[in-house]
VOTOR-599944 format. One record per residue (C-alpha): residue in one letter; y, z, x; residue number from 0. Coordinates in nm, 2 decimals. Layout:
N
ATOM   rest        v        w        u    nr
ATOM      A        Y        Z        X   NUM
...
***
This chain:
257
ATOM   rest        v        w        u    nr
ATOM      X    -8.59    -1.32     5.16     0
ATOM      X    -8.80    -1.21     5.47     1
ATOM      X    -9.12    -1.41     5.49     2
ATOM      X    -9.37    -1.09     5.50     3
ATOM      X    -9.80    -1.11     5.41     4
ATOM      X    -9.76    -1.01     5.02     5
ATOM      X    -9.42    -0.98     5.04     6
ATOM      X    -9.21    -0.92     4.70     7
ATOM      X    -8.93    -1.17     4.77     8
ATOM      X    -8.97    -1.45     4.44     9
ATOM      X    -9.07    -1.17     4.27    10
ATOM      X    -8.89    -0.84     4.37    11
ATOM      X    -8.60    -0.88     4.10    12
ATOM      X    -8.86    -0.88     3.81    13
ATOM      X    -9.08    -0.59     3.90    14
ATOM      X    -8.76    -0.36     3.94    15
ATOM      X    -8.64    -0.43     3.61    16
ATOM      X    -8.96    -0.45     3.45    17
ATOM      X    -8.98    -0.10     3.55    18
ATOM      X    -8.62     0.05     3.45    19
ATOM      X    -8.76    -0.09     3.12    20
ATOM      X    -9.06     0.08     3.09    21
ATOM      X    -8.92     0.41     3.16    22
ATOM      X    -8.64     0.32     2.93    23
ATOM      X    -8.34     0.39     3.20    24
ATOM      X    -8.06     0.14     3.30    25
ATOM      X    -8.08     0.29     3.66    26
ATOM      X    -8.29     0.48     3.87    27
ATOM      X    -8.22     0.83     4.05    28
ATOM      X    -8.41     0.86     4.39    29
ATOM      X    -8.68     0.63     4.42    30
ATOM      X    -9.02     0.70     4.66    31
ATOM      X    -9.13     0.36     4.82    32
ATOM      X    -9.47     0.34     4.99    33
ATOM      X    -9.60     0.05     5.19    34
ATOM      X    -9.24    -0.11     5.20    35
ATOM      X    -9.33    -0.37     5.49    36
ATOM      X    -9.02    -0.63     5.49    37
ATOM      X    -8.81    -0.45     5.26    38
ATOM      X    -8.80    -0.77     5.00    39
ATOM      X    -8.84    -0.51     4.69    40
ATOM      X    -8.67    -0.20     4.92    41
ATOM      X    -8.30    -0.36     4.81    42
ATOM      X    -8.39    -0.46     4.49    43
ATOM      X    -8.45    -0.11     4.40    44
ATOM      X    -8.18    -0.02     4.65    45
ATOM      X    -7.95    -0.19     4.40    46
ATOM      X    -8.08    -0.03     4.10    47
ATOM      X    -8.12     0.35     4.25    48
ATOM      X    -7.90     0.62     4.38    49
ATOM      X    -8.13     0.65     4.68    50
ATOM      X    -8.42     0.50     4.80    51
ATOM      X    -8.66     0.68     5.03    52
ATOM      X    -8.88     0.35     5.25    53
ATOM      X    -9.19     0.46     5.40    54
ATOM      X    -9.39     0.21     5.58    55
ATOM      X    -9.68     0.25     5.83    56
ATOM      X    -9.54     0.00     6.09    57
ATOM      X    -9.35     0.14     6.34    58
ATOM      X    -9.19    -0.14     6.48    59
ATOM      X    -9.07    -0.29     6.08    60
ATOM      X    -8.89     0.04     6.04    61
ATOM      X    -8.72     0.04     6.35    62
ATOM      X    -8.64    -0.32     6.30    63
ATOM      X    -8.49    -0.21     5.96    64
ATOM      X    -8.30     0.10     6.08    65
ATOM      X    -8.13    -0.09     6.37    66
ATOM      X    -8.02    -0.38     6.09    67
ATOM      X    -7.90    -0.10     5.85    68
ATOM      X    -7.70     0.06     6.19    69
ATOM      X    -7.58    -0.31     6.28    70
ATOM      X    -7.81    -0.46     6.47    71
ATOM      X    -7.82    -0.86     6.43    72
ATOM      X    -8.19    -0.97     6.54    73
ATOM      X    -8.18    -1.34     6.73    74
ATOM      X    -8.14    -1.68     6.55    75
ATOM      X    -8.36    -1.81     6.82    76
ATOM      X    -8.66    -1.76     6.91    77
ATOM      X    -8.91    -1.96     7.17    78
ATOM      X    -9.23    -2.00     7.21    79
ATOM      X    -9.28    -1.78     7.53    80
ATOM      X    -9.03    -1.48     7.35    81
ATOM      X    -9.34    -1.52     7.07    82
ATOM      X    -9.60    -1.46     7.32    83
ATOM      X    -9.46    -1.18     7.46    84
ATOM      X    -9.38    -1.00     7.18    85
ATOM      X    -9.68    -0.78     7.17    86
ATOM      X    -9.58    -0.42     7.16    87
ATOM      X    -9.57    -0.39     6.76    88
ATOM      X    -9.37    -0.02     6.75    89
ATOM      X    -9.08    -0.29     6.91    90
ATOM      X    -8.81    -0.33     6.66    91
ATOM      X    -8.76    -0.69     6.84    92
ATOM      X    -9.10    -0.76     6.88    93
ATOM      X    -9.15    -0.71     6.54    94
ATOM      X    -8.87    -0.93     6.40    95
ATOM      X    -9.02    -1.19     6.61    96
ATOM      X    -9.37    -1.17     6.50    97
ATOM      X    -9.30    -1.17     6.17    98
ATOM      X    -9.04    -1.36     6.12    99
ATOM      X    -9.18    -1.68     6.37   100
ATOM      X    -9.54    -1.63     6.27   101
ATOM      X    -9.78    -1.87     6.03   102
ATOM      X    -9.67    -1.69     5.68   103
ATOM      X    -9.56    -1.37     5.76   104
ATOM      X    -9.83    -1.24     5.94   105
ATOM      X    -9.77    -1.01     6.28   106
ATOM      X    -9.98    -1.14     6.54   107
ATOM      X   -10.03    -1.52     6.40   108
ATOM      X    -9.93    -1.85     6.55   109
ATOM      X    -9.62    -1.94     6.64   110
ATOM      X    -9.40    -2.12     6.38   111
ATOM      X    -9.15    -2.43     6.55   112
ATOM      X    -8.83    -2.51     6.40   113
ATOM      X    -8.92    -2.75     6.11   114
ATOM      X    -8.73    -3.14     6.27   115
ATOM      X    -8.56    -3.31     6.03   116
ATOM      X    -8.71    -3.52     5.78   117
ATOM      X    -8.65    -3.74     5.50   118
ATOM      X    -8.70    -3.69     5.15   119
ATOM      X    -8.71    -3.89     4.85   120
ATOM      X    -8.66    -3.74     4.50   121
ATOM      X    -8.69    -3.90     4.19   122
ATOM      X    -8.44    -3.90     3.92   123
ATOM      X    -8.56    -3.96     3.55   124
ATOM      X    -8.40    -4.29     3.47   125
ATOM      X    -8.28    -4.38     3.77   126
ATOM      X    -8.39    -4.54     4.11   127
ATOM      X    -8.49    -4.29     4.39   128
ATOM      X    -8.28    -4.15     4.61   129
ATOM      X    -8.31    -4.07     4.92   130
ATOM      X    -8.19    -3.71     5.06   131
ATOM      X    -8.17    -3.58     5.46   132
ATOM      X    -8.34    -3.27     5.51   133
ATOM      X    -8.17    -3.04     5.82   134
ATOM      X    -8.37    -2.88     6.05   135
ATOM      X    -8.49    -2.49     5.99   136
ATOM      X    -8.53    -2.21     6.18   137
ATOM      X    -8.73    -1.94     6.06   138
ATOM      X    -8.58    -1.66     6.25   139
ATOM      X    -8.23    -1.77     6.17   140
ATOM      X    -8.26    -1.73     5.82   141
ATOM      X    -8.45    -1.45     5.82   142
ATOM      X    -8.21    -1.26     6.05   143
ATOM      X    -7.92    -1.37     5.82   144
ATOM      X    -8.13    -1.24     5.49   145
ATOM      X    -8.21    -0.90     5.68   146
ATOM      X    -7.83    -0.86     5.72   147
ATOM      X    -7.73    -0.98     5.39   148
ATOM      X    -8.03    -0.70     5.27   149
ATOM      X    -7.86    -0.40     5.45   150
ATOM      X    -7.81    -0.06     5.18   151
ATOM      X    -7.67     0.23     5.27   152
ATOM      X    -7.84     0.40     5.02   153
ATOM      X    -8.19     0.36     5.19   154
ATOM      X    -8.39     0.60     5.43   155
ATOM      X    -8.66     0.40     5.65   156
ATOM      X    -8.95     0.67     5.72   157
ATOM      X    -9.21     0.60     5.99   158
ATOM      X    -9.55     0.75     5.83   159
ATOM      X    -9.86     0.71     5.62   160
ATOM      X    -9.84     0.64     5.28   161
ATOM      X   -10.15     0.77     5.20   162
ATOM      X   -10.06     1.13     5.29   163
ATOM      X    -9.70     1.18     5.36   164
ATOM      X    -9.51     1.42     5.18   165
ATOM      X    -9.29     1.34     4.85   166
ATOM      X    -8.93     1.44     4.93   167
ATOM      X    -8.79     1.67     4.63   168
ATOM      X    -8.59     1.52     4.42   169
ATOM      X    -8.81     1.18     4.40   170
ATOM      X    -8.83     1.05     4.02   171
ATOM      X    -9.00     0.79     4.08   172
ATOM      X    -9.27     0.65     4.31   173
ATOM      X    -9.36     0.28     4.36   174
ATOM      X    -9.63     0.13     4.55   175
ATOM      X    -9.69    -0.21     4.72   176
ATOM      X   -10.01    -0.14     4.92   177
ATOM      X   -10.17    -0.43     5.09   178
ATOM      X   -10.44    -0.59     4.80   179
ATOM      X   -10.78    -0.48     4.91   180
ATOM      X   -10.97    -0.80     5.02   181
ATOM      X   -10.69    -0.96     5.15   182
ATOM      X   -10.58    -0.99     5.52   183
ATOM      X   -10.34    -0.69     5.65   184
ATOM      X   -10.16    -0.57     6.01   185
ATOM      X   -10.41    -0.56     6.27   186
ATOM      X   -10.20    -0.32     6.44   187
ATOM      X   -10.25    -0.13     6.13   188
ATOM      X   -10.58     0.08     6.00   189
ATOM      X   -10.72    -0.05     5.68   190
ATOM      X   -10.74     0.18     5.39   191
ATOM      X   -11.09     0.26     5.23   192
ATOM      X   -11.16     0.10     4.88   193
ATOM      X   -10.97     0.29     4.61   194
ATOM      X   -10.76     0.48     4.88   195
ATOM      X   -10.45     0.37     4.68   196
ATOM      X   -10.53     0.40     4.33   197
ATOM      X   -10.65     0.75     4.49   198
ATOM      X   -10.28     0.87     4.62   199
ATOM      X   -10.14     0.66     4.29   200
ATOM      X   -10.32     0.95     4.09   201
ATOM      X   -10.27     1.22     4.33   202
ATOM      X    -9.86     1.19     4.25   203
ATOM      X    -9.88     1.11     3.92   204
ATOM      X   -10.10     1.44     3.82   205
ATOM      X    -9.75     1.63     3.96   206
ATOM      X    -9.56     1.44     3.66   207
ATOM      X    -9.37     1.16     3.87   208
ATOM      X    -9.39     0.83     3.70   209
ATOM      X    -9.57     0.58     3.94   210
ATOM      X    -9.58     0.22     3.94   211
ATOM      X    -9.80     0.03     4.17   212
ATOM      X    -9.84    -0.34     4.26   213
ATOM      X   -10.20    -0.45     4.33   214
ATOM      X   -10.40    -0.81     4.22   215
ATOM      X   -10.70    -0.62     4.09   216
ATOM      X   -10.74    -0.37     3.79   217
ATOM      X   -10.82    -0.02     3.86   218
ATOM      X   -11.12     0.15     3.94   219
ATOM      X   -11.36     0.34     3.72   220
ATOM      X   -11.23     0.67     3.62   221
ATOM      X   -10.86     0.58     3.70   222
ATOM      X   -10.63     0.52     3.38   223
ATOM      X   -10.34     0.33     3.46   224
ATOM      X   -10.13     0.08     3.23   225
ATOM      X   -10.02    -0.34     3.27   226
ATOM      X    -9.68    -0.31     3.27   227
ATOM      X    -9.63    -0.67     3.40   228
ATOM      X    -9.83    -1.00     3.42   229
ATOM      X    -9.65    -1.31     3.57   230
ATOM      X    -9.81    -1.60     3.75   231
ATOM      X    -9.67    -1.71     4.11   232
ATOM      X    -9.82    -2.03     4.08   233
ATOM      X   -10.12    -2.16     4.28   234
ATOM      X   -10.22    -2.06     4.63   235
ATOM      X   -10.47    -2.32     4.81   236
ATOM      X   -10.80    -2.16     4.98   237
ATOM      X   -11.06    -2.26     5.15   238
ATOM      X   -11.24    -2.29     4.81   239
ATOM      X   -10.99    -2.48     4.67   240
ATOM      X   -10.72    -2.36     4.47   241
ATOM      X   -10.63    -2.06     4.29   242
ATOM      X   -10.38    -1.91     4.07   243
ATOM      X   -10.19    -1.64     4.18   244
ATOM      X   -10.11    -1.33     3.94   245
ATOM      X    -9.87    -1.06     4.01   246
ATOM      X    -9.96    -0.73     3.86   247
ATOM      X    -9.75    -0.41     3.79   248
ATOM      X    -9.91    -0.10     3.68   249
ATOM      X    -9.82     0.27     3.55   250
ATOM      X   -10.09     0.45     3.69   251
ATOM      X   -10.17     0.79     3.53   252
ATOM      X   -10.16     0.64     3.19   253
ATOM      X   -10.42     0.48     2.97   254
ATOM      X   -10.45     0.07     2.96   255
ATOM      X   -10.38    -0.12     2.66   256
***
């Protein structure tokens, strides 16, 4: 899966079924995603829908993904200097680049090398260890190669706001992936005000559209929404030390329990 800041990719698989099973379906009809960024949960639902309508804020990810869904291969290479230049982020290539070769996912950070080869030794129960030969890896060839393999025909990438575009007709189903508030997002990208999502969550789901939203955090006062999913990702190390991560899935619009 594309490596993407709060990407769905170990993850993506679970939340879409966790949701056809909520709403008691084995598939979905045409689904509404907002904030899709790198398009890790976009084919997961892809698979599971009859269309899926991808809206994402960053005009360079969507072009990036429209050119893949009409053929385009991005580079298995990348150097250095083609990172530094890449800085025009409406650039379907620049933005392949600088997310694809950046420190974890993130448009705009440093510049990740092709991991050398290295050694590894692994330790079988019972027996002696063994040592194994790890290859070299290059970022941007396997995330070209996943970005092809990810290709649906049944997608359509919109370039727009999530927080007021337009629900196409015929959507049955809306879910979210906003970037978690407190956490580090685009900074080609305007941060949304506290409770902006939880906000347009409600908005849709008032109109009768069930809506489903990813976000680390409960929801605000006067907002009713329900768990629908809890799994742990493991731990990810901070500054502060370690802590565990926790994926949440909501049905906003409905009361908690």
């Amino acid at each position: 899966d594309m490596r993407y800041l709060g990407g769905k990719g170990k993850i993506g698989r679970r939340l879409a079924d966790a949701i056809l099973t909520d709403m008691s379906v084995k598939r979905f009809g045409h689904v509404l995603e907002l904030c899709a960024g790198g398009g890790n949960m976009t084919y997961r639902l892809a698979d599971r829908a009859a269309h899926v309508t991808a809206v994402e804020a960053h005009k360079g990810l969507v072009e990036m993904h429209s050119k893949v869904q009409s053929g385009w291969v991005p580079p298995t290479v990348v150097t250095r200097d083609e990172h530094a230049a890449a800085i025009d982020p409406t650039d379907s290539l620049h933005a392949f680049i600088r997310f694809a070769c950046s420190f974890s996912g993130v448009w705009g950070s440093g510049y990740i090398e092709n991991l050398p080869a290295q050694t590894k030794i692994t330790r079988e129960r019972g027996k002696s260890p063994r040592v194994m030969n790890v290859g070299p890896q290059s970022w941007a060839a396997d995330t070209s190669r996943l970005l092809v393999k990810a290709r649906r025909a049944n997608v359509t990438w919109v370039h727009g706001d999530a927080l007021t575009c337009d629900v196409p007709d015929g959507v049955n189903i809306v879910y979210i992936d906003p970037p978690y508030e407190g956490t580090t997002g685009y900074r080609c990208v305007a941060r949304a005000a506290p409770g902006a999502w939880w906000r347009r969550a409600v908005q849709i789901a008032v109109t009768g559209v069930p809506v489903y939203m990813s976000e680390a955090s409960g929801p605000p006062d006067g907002v009713k929404a329900r768990l629908v999913l809890s799994h742990a990702l493991g731990q990810r190390r901070m500054h502060t030390g370690s802590a565990e991560r926790i994926e949440l899935l909501w049905r906003v619009g409905e009361q908690c329990y």
